[in-house]
N, C-alpha and C positions, 0 to 999 in steps of 0.2 A: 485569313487562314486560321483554322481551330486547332488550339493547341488541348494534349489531354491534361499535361501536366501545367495546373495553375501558378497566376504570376501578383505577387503582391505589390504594391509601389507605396512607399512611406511618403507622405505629402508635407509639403515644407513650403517655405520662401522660395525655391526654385520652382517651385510647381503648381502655388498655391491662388492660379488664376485658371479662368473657365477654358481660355483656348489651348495652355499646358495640360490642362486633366482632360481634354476630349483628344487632343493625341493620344497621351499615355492610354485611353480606352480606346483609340482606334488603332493603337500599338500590340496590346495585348492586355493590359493590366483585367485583373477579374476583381480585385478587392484591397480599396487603399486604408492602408492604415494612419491612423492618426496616431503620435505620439505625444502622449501627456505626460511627459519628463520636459518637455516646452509645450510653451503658448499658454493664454488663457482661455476659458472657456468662451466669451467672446469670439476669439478665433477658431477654437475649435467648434465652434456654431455656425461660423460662415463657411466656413469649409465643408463640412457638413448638407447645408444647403448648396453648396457649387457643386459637389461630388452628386446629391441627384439631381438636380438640374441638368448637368450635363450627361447624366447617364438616362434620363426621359427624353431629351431633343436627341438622342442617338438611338435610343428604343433597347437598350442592354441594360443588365442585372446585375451592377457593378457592389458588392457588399460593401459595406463599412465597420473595419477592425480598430476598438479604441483599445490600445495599449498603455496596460497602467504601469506609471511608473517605478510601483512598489516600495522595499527599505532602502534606498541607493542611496549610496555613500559618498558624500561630496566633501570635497577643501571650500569655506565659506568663499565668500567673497573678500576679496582684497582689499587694500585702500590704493586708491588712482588704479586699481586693477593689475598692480604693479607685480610681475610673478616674482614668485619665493626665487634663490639660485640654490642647487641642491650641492654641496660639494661632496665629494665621496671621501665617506672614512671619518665628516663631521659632525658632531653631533647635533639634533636640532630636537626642538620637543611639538608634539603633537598635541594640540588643545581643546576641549570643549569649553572652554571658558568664553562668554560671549565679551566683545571687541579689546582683543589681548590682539595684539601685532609685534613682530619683532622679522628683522631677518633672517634667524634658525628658527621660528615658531611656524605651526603649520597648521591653523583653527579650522576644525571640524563644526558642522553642525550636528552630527550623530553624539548625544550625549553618553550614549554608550558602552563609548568606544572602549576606555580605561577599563572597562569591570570585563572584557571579551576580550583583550590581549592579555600575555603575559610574558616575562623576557625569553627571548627568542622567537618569540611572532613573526610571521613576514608581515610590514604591509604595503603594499602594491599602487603603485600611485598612476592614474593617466593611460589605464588601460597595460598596468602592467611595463610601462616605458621607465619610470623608475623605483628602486625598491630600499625598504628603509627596514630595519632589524630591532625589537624591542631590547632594550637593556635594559628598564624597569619601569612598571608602573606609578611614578612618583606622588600622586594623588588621587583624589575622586573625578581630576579634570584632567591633568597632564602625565603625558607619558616619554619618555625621553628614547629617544629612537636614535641609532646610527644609521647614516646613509652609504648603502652598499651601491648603487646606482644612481647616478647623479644627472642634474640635466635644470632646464628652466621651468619649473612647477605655475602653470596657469591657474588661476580661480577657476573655483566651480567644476574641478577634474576632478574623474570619480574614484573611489577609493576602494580597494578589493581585502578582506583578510582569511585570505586562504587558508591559514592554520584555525582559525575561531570560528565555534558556534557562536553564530550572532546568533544574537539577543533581540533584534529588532522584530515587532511583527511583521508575516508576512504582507498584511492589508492594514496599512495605514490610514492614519483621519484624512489626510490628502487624496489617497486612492477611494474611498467610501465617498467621498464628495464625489469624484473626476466618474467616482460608477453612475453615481444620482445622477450626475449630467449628460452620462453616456445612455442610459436608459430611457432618461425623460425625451431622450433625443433620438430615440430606436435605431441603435445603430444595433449590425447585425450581427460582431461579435464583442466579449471583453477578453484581454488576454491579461493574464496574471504572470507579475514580471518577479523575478527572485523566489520563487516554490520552491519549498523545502518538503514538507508533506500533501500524504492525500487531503490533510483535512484544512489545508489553505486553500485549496480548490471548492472545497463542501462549506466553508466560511463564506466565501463570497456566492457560491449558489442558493444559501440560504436569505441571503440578503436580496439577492433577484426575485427567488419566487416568492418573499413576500411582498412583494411589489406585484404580483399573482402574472408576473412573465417566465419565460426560457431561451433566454438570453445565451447562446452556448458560450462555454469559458475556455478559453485556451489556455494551457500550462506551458509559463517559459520556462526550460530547465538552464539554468544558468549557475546553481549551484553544487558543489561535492553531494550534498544529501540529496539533492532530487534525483544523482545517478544512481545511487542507494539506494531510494524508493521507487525508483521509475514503473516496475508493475503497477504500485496500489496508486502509482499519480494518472499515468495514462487509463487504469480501469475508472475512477474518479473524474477526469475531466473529456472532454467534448471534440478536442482537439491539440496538438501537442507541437512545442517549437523548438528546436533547435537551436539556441541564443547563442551564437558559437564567439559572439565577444566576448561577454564576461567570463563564459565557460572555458574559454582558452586563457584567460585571467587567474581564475581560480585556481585551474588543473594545468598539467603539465600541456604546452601545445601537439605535442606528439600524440597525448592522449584520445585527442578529440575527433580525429577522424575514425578512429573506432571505436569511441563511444556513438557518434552520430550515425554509422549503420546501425550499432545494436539496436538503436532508437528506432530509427524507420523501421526496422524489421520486426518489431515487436508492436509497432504502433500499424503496420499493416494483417498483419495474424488479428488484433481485435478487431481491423475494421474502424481505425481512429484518424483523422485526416493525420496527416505529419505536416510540419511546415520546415526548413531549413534555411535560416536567417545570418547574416553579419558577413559584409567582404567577398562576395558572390562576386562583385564587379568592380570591386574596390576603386582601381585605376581608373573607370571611368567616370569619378566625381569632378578627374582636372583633365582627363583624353576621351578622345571620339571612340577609341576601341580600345578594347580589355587585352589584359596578358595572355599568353595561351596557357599557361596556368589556371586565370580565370575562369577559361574556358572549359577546362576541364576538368575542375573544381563543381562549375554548373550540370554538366554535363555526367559527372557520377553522381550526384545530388540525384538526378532525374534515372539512370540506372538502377540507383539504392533500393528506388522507390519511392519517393517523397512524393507526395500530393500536391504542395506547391513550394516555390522559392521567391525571395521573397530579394528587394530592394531596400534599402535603410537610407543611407546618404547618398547614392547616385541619384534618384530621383529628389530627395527632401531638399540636399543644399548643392549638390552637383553642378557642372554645367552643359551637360548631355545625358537629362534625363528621358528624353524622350530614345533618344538613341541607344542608350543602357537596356528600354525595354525593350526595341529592336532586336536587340542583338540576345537580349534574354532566348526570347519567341525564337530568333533562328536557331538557338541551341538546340533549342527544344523540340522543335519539328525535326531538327536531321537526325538528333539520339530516339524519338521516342517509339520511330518503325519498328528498332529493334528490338524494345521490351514487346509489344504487342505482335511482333513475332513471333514468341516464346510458346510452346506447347503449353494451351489451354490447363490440360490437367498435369502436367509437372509443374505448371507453376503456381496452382491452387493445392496439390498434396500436401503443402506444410501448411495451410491455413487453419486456424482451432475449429474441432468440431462445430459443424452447426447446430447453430442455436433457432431451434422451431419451425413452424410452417413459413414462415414470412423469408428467413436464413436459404431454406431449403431451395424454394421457390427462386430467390435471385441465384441461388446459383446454378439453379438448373437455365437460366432468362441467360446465363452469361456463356455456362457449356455448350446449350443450343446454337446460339447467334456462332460460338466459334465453328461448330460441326455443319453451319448449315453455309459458313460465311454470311452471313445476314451485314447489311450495311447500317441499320442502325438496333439500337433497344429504345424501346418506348415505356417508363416509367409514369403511371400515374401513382403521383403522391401526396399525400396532405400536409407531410410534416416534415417531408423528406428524408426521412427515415431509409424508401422502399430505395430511393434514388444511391444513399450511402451503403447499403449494402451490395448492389449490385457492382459499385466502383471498387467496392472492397477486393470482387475479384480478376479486377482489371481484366475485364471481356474487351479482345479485338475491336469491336464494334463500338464507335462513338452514344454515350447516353444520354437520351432527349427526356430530361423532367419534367412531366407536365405536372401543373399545380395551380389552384385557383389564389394565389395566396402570393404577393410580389415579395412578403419579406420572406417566405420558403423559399422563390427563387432565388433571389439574392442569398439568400442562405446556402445553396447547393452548389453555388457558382464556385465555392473555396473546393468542391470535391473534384477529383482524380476523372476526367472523362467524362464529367456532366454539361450538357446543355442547358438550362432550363430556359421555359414556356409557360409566362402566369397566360392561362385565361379564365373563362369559366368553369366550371363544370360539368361536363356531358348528365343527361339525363338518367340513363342507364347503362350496361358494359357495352349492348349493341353500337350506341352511341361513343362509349369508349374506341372501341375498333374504329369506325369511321370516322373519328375524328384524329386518332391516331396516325390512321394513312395518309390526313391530308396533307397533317404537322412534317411526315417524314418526306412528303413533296416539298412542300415551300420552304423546308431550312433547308433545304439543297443535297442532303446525306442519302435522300432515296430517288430513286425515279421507278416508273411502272415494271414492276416483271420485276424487282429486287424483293428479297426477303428483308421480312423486317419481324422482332421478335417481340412483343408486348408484353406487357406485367403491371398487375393491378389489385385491386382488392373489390369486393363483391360482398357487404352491398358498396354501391357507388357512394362515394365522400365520406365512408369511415377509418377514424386514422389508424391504422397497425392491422387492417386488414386483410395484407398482400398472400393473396391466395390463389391467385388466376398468372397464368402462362398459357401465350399463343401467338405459334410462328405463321406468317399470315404474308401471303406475296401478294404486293401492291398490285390493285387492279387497273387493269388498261385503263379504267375508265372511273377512275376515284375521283376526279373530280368534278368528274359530268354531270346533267343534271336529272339522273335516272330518281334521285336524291326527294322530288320534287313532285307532289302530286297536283297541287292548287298552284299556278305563279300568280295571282292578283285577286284581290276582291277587295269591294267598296259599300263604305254604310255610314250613314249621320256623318259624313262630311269627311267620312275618313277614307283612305286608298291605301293598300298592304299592297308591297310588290314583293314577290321571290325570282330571285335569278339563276334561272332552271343552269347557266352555264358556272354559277360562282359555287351554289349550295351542295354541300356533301351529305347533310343528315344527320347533322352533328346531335343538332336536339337541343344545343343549348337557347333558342328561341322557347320553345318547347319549358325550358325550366325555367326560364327568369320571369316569362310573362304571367302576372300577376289576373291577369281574365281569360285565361284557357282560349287565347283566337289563335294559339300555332297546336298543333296536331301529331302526334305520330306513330303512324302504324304500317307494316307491311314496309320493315326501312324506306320508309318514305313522309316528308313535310308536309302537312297540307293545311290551309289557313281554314279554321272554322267559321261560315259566314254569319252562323246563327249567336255567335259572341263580337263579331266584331262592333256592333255597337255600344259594349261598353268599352273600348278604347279607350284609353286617354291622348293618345297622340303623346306619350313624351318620350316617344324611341329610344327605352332601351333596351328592345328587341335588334333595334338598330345599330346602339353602342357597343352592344356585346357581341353580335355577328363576328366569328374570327375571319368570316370569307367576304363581308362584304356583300352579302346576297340579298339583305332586306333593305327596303327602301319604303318610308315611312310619309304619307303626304297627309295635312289635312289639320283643323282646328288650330 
């Protein structure tokens, strides 16, 4: 079952084998993220290779999101791993001094830290579970802190200071490496963890495209400044996350559930995927089912608006992750009737002006489909661009991306209501159209006599061309072989078959083959005899068929 609102699944030790990650893909998951706060590259290479492996033996467009782990504040490691005891109201000092231990001593690796506090600091240890109060900065290393909340301080727990401008950069030598490895290894998003400004998102875009890719960046907003910047971050970056861990660390908890609509709500007005992260299903890292809290935690998440939700430790270290995405997916399908219920144009009159013919055009692709009820939209895209605006206006009608391009599709896969469909290329728009009808038979979303609503750009395979709209009711007979003028011809040892019952007209035989032996005119195929000897016989007029119609004998 197709869900509109996408599902992320964070991949770990619990999940990090071929037969858990082809559940999780035949569960729901659209796009797993990798976390580079663990693992080595190493692992995150095999992972990597499991996640398409299993997404090519399934035939699905699963993305891969490497999350960097940005300035995170950690308690070093211990000795025997032994935790600190916190007692409350004792004093203990906080350290960057490298291998200083003591029972009140609390060693940082953030060098930092001393010069970003001052007395009366909070700082926040373990997600916020215990909290320590500066009374003075004692040197360039140590800081002597009372313990306001007290409790058993584990190694390597992370450390928040909600009162300080950290000092740290946003993209560390650690994240500039874990990017080189994520790019070398085309995974299809980076997400940028700890954003304070627009220009930590335009740092490391500068660093991709001279690597001469566009790699999109997603912005985690986990800090007080990035609620503060949030316009110029979201206009600046690609995609935007709701980190509601740290976020609810830093800021007040009460805060968070109204900063997190303002977020979607702004990140859908520009037309910005939104993602909504951390504690979604929490309970089901150690239960088979979530709280109803959970559930409806999930459940406005996808009302707000958000584009996808996303898994963290249910899937990565869980023991029911496949069951967590289960139940993700069921939320989703019983909530998501209701938004696509909504009046087409009261729920597009607060969107920002459109922006140009391409803007204009999807949303008239999205008004039509609702006024005509049309059962799908057919997006031809190159960059996916056409595909992201049309979701921008959450049209009724499920969206089918076609794109010659696997890393677009898997790119579109994180949007709101997209389908995508790499194949080739149609040769011309005529060809666009019938090949369109045939995509909205075989995914299931259309059958003959439905409307269905097309959008494209003219001339065919330019990218930001989107200038074409047309509602188009599937014909009785789209798949027949009316399509079809030659079915066989033979020459120098070669035989061309067409299969007057599979071909539609698509054309894409027509544009791949490099000796002009397919034909078309008067929408219709026809093999030219007077080319077919210079054949080569290496069918991939054959491979690229989406119907199966050509059949290749010979040399």
């Amino acid at each position: 079952m197709f869900n509109l609102t996408k599902i992320i699944c964070t991949i770990g030790p619990a999940s990090c084998n071929t037969e858990t990650v082809k559940q999780l893909m035949k569960a729901g998951m659209d796009v797993a993220r990798l976390n580079f706060s663990h693992g080595s590259h190493e692992t995150h290479l095999s992972n990597i290779n499991l996640i398409r492996q299993a997404a090519k033996e399934l035939s699905l467009n699963v993305a891969i999101l490497a999350d960097l782990q940005g300035p995170k504040i950690r308690v070093s490691k211990l000795p025997d791993s032994k935790p600190i005891e916190l007692i409350e109201s004792s004093e203990v000092v906080v350290t960057t001094a490298e291998n200083r231990f003591g029972p009140a001593i609390i060693p940082t690796i953030y060098k930092n830290l001393p010069s970003d506090v001052k007395p009366g600091s909070r700082i926040l240890l373990d997600d916020g579970l215990f909290e320590l109060k500066v009374l003075e900065v004692k040197s360039p290393t140590d800081v002597l802190c009372q313990v306001i909340k007290g409790g058993l301080l584990k190694e390597k727990k992370g450390i928040n200071l909600p009162d300080a401008n950290v000092s740290a950069p946003a993209v560390t030598e650690k994240d500039f490496a874990d990017l080189e490895f994520a790019l070398n290894n085309a995974v299809d998003y980076v997400a940028l963890s700890f954003v304070r400004h627009a220009s930590d998102i335009e740092n490391v875009k500068r660093f991709i495209h001279k690597k001469s890719m566009n790699t999109p960046v997603v912005a985690k907003i986990e800090r007080p400044e990035a609620v503060v910047n949030i316009d110029s971050i979201i206009k600046a970056s690609d995609a935007v996350m709701v980190a509601r861990g740290d976020l609810g660390v830093e800021l007040a908890p009460e805060k968070v559930p109204v900063i997190q609509k303002s977020i979607i709500q702004k990140c859908n007005l520009e037309g910005k995927p939104v993602i909504v992260a951390t504690q979604m299903l929490e309970s089901m890292t150690d239960n088979p089912r979530p709280t109803r809290a959970e559930a409806s935690d999930v459940a406005n998440a996808i009302l707000d608006g958000t584009d996808a939700i996303m898994l963290s430790g249910e899937t990565a270290s869980g023991k029911y992750p496949v069951e967590a995405v289960k139940m993700m997916s069921a939320i989703a399908r019983e909530v998501e009737p209701s938004i696509i219920g909504h009046d087409h144009e009261s729920r597009n009159r607060i969107i920002n002006p459109l922006y140009g013919a391409a803007d204009s055009i999807c949303y008239a692709t999205a008004a039509a489909a609702a006024e005509i009820k049309a059962k799908l939209i057919v997006t031809y895209t190159e960059s996916g661009s056409t595909a992201l605006l049309v979701s921008k206006y959450r049209p009724k009608a499920p969206i089918l991306a076609i794109t010659m391009s696997e890393s677009i599709a898997r790119r579109v896969n994180l949007y709101w209501g997209v389908v995508p469909l790499a194949i080739d290329r149609a040769a011309s728009t005529d060809q666009m159209m019938t090949l369109a009808e045939k995509a909205s038979i075989d995914s299931g979303f259309a059958s003959r006599g439905d409307y269905i609503v097309i959008t494209g750009g003219a001339p065919v395979g330019k990218s930001g061309s989107t200038n074409i709209m047309k509602v188009h009711k599937v014909r009785a007979n789209a798949s027949a072989g009316a399509a079809v003028s030659t079915s066989s011809c033979e020459g120098n040892g070669v035989k061309i078959s067409l299969d007057p019952s599979k071909c539609v007209g698509c054309g894409i035989c027509v544009n791949c083959c490099p000796f002009k032996i397919f034909g078309y005119q008067n929408n219709r195929i026809f093999i030219n005899a007077e080319n077919i000897g210079d054949c080569a016989a290496e069918k991939m007029c054959e491979s690229k068929c989406p119907c199966g119609a050509i059949s290749v004998i010979g040399k």
